[in-house]
Structures are given as structure tokens and as C-alpha cells.
N, C-alpha and C positions, 0 to 999 in steps of 0.2 A: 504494500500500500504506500502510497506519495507521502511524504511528509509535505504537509501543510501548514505546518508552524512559522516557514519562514517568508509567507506568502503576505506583502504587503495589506492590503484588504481583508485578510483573515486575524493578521494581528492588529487591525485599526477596530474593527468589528469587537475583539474581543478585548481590548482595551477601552472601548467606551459603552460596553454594553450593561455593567454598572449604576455610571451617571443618566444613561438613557433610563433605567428601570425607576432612578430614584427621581428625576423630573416626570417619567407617567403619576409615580406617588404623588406627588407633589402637587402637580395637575387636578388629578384627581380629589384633591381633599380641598384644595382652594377652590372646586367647584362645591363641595360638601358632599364628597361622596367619603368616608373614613374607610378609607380601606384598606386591607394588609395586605403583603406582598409575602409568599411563601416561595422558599425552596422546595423544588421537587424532582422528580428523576422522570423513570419513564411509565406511561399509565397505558395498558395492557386492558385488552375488552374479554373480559373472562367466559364469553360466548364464544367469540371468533381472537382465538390466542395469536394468528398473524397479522390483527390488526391495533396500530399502538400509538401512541404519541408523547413526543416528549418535549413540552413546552420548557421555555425557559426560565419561567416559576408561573406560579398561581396566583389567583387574585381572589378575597375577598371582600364584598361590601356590605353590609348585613343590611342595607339600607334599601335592596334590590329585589325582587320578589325571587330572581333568582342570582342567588349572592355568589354564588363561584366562577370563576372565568379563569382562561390559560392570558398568559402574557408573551406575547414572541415580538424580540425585538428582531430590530434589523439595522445597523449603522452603516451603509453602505461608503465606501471609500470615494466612489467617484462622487457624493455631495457630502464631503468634509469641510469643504470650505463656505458652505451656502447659506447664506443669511436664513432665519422664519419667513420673510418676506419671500425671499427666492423661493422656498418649497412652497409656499402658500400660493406663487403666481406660477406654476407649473400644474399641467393635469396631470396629478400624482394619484397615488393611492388613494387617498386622505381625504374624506368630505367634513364637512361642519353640522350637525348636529342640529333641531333648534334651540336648544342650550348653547349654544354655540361652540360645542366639545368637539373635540375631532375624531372620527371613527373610519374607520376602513369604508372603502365605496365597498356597494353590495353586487358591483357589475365588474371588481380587479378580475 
């Protein structure tokens, strides 16, 4: 198997995927949503054992009717340098909510 350790974008990824996790926090609770962030490994569907996933922690908000969620970050290399402005003036992932939160489009 490749060693990938020393692959620019996989170490930028995993050097700020951290402060990414701790700004969704942040985000989130300045919107009044109080919620925790857990570590976790890989979660296994005990019907069909080859199907699995392994987020990059969990989220809960007890404030949600349903309070569990996966967290998957992504810090891509090629927008390292991009202002809020730049990702918000790009058709990205990322829609606005009417809270005005940001969430994944439902059409990525």
C-alpha cells in the first residue's frame, strides 16, 4: 500500500481537521444549538456486517428531535488560502439554511 503520509493535501487535511471540528462547535452553539462532539471509530450495521461507516466523530444536540449526527470534515488543500467570502461566492457544497446555518446542498 502507498504511503500517504507524505502527500501535501493529506497532511494539510489532517493538520487542520481539529480547528475545523472545533469552529462547526462553535458555530453551532453561537447558533444555540449545545452540542457535543464525540470521538468515534467505525459503526458497523449489525444486519448487513459489509456495510459501515466511519465518521470523523459524532455529534450530539439534545435540542433536536433527533439528537445524533456523524461529523465528516473535509479541508481541502486546493482552498487553503480562501477567504469565507471566496467559499460563500462559489457554487460549493454548502447552502444557507433559513436560520441562516450552513448545510450541505441536498443535490452535491
Amino acid at each position: 500500500m502507498k504511503d500517504l503520509s507524505r502527500v501535501r493535501a493529506i497532511r494539510y487535511g489532517i493538520a487542520n481537521e481539529s480547528d475545523a471540528i472545533l469552529q462547526y462547535k462553535d458555530t453551532m452553539i453561537a447558533a444555540g444549538h449545545p452540542v457535543e462532539i464525540i470521538n468515534c471509530g467505525i459503526f458497523v450495521n449489525p444486519t448487513k456486517p459489509w456495510l459501515g461507516a466511519s465518521p470523523d466523530e459524532i455529534a450530539f444536540d439534545p435540542g433536536e428531535p433527533f439528537p445524533w449526527g456523524t461529523v465528516e470534515v473535509k479541508c481541502p488543500y486546493s482552498l487553503k488560502d480562501a477567504t469565507k467570502e471566496d467559499l460563500l461566492s462559489q457554487d460549493f457544497f454548502v447552502e444557507f439554511d433559513e436560520n441562516c446555518l450552513p448545510t450541505l446542498k441536498k443535490d452535491h
